[in-house]
RODO-2510 file (C-alpha; in nm, 4 decimals, decimal comma):
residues 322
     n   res          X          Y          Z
     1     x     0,4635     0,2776    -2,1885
     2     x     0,1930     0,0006    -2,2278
     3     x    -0,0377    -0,0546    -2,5385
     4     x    -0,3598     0,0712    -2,4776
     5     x    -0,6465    -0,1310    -2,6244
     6     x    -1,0166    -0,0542    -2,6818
     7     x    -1,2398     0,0452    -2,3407
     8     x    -1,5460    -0,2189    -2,4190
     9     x    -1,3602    -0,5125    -2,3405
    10     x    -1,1822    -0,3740    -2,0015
    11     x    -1,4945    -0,2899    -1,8956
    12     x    -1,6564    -0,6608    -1,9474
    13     x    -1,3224    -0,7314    -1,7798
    14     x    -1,4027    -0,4984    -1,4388
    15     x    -1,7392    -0,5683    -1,4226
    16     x    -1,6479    -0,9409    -1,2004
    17     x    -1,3604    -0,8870    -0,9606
    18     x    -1,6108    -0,5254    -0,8317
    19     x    -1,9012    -0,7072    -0,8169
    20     x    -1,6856    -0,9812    -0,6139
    21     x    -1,5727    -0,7071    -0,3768
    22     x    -1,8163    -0,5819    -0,1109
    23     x    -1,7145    -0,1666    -0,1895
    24     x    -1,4225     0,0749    -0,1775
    25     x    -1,1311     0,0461     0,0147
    26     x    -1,1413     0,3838     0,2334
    27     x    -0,7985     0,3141     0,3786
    28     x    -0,5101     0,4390     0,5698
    29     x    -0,1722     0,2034     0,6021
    30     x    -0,1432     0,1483     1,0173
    31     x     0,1686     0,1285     1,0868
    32     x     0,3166    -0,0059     1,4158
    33     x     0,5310     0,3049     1,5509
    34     x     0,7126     0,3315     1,8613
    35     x     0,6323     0,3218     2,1484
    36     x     0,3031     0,1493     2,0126
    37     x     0,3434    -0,2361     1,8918
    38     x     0,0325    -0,3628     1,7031
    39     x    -0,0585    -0,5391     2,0491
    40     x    -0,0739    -0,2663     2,2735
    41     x    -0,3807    -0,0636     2,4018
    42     x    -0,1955     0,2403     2,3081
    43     x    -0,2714     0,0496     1,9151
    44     x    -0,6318    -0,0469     1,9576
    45     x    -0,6847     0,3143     2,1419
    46     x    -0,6203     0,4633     1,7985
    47     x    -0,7639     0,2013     1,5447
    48     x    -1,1152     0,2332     1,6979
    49     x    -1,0653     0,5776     1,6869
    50     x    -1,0376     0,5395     1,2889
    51     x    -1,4006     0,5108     1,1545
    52     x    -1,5595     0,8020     1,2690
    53     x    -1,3497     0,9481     0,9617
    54     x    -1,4797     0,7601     0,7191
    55     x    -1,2122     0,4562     0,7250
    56     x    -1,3362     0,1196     0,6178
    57     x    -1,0223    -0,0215     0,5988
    58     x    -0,6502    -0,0314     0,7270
    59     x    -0,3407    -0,2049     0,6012
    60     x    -0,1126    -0,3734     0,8172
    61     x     0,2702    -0,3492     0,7648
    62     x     0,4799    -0,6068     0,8940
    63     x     0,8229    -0,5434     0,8288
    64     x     1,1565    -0,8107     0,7833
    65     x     1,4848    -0,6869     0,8632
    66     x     1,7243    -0,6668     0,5781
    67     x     2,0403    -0,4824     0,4113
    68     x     2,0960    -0,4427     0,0408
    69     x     2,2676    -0,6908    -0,1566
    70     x     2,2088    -0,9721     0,0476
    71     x     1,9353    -1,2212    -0,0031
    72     x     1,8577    -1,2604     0,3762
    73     x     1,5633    -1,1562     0,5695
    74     x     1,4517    -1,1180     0,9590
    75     x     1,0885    -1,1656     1,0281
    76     x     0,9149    -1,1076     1,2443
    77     x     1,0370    -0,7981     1,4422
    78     x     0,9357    -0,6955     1,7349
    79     x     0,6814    -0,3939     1,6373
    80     x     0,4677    -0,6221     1,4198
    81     x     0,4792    -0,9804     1,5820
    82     x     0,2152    -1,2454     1,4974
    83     x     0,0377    -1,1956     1,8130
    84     x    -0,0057    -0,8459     1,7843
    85     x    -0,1270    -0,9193     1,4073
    86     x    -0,3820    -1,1192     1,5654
    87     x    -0,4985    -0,9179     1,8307
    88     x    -0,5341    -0,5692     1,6000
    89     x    -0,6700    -0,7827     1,3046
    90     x    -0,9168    -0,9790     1,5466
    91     x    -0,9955    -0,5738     1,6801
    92     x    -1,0434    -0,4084     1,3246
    93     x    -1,2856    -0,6248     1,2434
    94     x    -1,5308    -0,5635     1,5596
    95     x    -1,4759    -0,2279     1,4822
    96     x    -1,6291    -0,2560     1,1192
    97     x    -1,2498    -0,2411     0,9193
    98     x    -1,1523    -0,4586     0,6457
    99     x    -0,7762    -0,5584     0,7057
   100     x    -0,5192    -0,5927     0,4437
   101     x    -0,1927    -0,7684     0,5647
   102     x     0,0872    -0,6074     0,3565
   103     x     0,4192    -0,7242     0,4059
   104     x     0,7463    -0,5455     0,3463
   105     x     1,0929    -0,5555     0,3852
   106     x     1,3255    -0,2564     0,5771
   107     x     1,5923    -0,2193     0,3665
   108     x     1,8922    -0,0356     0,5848
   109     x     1,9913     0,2932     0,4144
   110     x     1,7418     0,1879     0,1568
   111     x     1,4336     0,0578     0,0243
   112     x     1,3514    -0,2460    -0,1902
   113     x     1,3157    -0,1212    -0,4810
   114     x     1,7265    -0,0438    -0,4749
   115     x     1,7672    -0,4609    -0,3834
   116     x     1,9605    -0,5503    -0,7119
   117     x     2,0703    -0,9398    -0,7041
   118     x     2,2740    -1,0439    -0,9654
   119     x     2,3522    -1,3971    -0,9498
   120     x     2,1606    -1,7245    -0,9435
   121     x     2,2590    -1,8183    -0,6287
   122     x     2,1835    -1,5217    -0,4715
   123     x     1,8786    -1,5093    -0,6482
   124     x     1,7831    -1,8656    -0,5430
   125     x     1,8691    -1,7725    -0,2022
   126     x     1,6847    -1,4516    -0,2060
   127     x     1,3357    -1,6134    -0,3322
   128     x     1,3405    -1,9231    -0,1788
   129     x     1,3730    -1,6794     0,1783
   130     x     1,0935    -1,4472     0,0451
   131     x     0,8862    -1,7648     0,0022
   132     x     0,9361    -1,8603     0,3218
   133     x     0,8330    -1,5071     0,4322
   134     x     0,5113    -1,5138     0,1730
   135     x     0,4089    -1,8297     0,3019
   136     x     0,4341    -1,7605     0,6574
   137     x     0,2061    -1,4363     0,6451
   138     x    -0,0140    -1,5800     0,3680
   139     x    -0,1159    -1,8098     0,6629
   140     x    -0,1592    -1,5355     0,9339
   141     x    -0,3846    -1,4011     0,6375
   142     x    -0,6239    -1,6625     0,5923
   143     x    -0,6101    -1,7527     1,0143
   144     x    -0,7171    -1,3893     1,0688
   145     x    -0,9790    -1,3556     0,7987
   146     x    -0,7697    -1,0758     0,6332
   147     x    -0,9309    -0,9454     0,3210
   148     x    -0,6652    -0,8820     0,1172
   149     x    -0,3178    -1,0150     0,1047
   150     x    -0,0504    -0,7930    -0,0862
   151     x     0,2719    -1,0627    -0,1747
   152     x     0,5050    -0,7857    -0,1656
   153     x     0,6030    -0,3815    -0,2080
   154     x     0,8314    -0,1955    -0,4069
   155     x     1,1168    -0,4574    -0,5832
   156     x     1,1463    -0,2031    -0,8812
   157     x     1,4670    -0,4280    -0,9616
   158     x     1,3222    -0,8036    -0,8922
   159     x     1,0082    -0,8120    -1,0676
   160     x     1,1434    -0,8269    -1,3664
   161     x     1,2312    -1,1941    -1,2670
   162     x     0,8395    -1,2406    -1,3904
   163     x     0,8232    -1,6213    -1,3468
   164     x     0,9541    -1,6244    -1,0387
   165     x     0,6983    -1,3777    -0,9180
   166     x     0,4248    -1,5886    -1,0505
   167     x     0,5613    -1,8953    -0,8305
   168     x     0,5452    -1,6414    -0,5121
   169     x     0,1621    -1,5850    -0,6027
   170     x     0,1108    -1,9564    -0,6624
   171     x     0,2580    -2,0122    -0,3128
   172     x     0,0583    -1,7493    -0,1743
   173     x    -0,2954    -1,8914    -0,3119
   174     x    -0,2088    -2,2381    -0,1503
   175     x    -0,1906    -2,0872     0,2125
   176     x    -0,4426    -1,7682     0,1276
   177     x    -0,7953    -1,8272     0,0000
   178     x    -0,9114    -1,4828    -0,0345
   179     x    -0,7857    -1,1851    -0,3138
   180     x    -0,4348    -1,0975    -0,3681
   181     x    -0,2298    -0,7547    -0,4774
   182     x     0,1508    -0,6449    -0,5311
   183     x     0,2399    -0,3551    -0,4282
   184     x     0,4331    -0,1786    -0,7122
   185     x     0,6674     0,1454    -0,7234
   186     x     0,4769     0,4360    -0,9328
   187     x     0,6257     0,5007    -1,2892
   188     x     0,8417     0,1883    -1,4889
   189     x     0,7911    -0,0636    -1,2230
   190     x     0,4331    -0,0264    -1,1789
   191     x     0,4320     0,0190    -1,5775
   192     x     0,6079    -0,2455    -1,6636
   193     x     0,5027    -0,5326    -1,4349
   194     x     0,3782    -0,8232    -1,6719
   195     x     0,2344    -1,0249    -1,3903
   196     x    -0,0683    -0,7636    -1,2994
   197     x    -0,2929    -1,0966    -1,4831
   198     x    -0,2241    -1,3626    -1,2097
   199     x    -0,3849    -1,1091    -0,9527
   200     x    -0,7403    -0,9671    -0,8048
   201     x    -0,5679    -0,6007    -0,7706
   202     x    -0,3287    -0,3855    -0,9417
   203     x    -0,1642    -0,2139    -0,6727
   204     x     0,0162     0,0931    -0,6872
   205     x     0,1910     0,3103    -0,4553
   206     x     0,1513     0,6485    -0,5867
   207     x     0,3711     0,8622    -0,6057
   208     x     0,3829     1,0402    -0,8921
   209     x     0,4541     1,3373    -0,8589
   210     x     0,2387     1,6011    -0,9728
   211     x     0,2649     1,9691    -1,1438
   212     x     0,2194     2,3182    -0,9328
   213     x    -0,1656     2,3103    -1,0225
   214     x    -0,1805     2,0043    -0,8705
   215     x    -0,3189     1,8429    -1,2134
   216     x    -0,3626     1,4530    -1,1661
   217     x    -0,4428     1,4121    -1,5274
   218     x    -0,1248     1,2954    -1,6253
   219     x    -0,1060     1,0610    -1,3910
   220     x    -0,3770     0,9499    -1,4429
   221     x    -0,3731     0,8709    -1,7999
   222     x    -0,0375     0,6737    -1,6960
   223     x    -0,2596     0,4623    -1,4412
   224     x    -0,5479     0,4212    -1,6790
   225     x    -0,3320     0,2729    -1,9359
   226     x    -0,2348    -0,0500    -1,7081
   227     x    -0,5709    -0,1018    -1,5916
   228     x    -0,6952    -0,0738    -1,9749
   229     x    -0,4193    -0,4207    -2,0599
   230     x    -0,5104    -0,6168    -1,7604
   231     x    -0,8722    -0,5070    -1,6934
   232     x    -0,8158    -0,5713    -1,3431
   233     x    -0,9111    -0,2994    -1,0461
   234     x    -0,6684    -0,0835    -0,9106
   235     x    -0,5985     0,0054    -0,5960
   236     x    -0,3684     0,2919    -0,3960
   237     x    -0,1755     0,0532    -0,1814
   238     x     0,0287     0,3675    -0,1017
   239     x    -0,0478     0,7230    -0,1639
   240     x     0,0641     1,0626     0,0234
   241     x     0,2636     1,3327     0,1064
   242     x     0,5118     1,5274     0,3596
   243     x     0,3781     1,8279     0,5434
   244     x     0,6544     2,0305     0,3216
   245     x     0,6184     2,3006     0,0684
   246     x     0,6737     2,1873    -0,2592
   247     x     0,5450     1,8182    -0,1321
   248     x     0,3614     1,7332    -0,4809
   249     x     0,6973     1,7520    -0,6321
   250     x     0,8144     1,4986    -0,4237
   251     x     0,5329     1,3042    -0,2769
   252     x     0,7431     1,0296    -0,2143
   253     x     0,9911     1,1948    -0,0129
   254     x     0,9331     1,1710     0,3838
   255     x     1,1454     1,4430     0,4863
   256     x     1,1956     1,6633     0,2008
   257     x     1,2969     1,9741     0,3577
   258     x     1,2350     2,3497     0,3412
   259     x     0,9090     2,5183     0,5161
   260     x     0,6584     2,2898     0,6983
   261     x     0,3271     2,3192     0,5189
   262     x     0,0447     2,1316     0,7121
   263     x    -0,1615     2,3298     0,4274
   264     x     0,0362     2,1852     0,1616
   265     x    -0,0044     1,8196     0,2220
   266     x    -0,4354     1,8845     0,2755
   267     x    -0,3655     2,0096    -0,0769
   268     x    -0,2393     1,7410    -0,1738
   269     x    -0,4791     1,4815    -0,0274
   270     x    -0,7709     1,6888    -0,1922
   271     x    -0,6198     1,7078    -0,5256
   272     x    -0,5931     1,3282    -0,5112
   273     x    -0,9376     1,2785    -0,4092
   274     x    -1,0602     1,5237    -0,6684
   275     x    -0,8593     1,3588    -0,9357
   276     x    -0,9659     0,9829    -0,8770
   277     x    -1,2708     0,9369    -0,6675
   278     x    -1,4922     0,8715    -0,9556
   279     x    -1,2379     0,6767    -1,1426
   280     x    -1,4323     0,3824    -1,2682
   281     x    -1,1148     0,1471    -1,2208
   282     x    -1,0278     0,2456    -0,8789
   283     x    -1,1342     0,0324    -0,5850
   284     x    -0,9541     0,1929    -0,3357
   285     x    -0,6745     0,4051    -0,1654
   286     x    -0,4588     0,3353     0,1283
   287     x    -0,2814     0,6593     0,2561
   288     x     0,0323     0,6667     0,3768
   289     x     0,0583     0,6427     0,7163
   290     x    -0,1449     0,6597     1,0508
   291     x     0,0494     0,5258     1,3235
   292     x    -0,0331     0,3135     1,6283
   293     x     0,1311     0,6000     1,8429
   294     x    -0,1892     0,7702     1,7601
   295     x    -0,1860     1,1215     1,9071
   296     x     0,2081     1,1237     1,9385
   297     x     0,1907     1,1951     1,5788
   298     x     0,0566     1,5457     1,5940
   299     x     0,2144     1,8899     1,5945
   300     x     0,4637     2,0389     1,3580
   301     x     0,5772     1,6883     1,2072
   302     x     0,7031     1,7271     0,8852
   303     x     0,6464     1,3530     0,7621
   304     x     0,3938     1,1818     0,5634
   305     x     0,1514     1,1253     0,9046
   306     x    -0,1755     1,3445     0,8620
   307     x    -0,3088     1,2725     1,2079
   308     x    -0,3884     1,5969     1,3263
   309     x    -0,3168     1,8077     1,0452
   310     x    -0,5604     1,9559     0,8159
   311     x    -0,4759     1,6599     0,5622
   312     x    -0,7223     1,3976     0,8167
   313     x    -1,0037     1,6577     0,7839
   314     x    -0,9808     1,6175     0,4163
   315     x    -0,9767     1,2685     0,4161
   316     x    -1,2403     1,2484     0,6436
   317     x    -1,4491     1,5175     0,4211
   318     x    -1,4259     1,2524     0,1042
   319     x    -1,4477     0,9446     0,2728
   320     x    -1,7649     1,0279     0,4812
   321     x    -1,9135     1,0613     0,1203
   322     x    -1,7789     0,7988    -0,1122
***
């Protein structure tokens, strides 16, 4: 667990990057789901469908292809290609959304926080092709006017490389003019990070899980203390939960099994908003997911989607307010 230091000088420390930033980030990450790439009208059908409940904001997720313990990655796939970046990004913005591009990387049978590389060489080769990928969307950033660039999600095992992290966000700045995040795992990743102070954000994806009352205080207190040694705003890159009983548990898990609970995950989403919404260090939340498939999305689907489900009416009761 990080020190925690005295409150006056974090919030000197707050006071520029939220006076930098036009407001909060009342965001859902739009994700490119089939039979919907970002550049069909099936996709803009549902984006501009998006503020009427409350949404100033949407992350885009462009994935790379990869397995684990290799250092080689596949961009771009056919979901999320440049184009349709362009065309969606070009379209959130007439319709009044900020955009934040948000790489990641699929890992097949697992996610990146699992990626474990443990030689030089492979971990030459690994961030010398992660640069490549950095660079290359840090430059669909800036030629779409995206207004917020996240260099990468979840590598609970390859951030601890902390220089060579700091070289990624260096890269990034050259080809990106605008404010930069990381995504980081909830719990000892996004506790232990020691790069939060080359960034505009502290991102977290969060997942903590929380107790049967549905208390956020303890997370809470874990959150606060990061923000109070970096002083920097933090934002939800990721936050959510399964339409499961027992989700809060688990909030991480897509398909946890047991009985579907629509009621469950609105729960959820209100206990987050009730915990953090007038968190002084919190400039935003991104839930996890809406999809492009818009309406396919509905009905008894277990998974993290809330379009819907009571969970959007929620949302749409707290960000229609904020």
């Amino acid at each position: 667990m990080l020190g925690c230091q005295s409150t006056q000088p974090v919030v000197e420390a707050l006071r520029e990057p939220v006076a930098r930033h036009e407001s909060f980030f009342k965001g859902v990450n739009f994700t490119a789901e089939r039979p919907a790439p970002y550049d069909s009208d099936e996709s803009l059908e549902t984006l501009r469908k998006l503020p009427a409940f409350g949404i100033n904001a949407v992350a885009l997720v462009p994935y790379a292809g990869a397995r684990l313990g290799s250092p080689e990655l596949r961009f771009p796939l056919g979901m999320e290609k440049d184009e349709g970046i362009r065309r969606i990004s070009q379209a959130a913005h007439e319709a009044g959304l900020r955009v934040i591009l948000k790489p990641q990387v699929w890992y097949r049978g697992g996610y990146p926080g699992e990626q474990d590389l443990q030689t030089d060489e492979q971990l030459d080769a690994f961030f010398r092709r992660y640069g490549e990928l950095v660079a290359h969307y840090a430059e669909l950033a800036e030629e779409t006017h995206a207004d917020l660039f996240c260099v990468g999600v979840e590598f609970a095992k390859l951030t601890r490389h902390e220089e060579r992290w700091r070289e990624l966000i260096r890269l990034a700045r050259r080809h990106y003019s605008g404010p930069l995040t990381y995504a980081a795992n909830f719990g000892e990743e996004f506790e232990s990070v020691g790069f939060w102070d080359e960034l505009d954000y502290v991102g977290l994806d969060n997942y903590y899980p929380l107790p049967d009352d549905l208390s956020t205080a303890a997370s809470a207190q874990r959150i606060e203390t990061v923000y109070r040694r970096f002083g920097k705003p933090v934002i939800f890159t990721e936050v959510g939960f399964s339409s499961y009983e027992g989700t809060h548990r688990q909030p991480w898990e897509d398909e946890p099994g047991g009985a579907y609970s629509a009621e469950a995950q609105a729960e959820g989403y209100e206990a987050i908003f009730r915990g953090f919404h007038d968190k002084p260090w919190l400039q935003g939340m991104f839930w996890w997911k809406v999809g492009t498939n818009g309406m396919s999305q509905q009905g008894r689907n277990g998974a993290h989607a809330p379009w819907g489900k009571p969970a959007m009416d929620v949302l749409k009761n707290w960000y229609l307010k904020l």
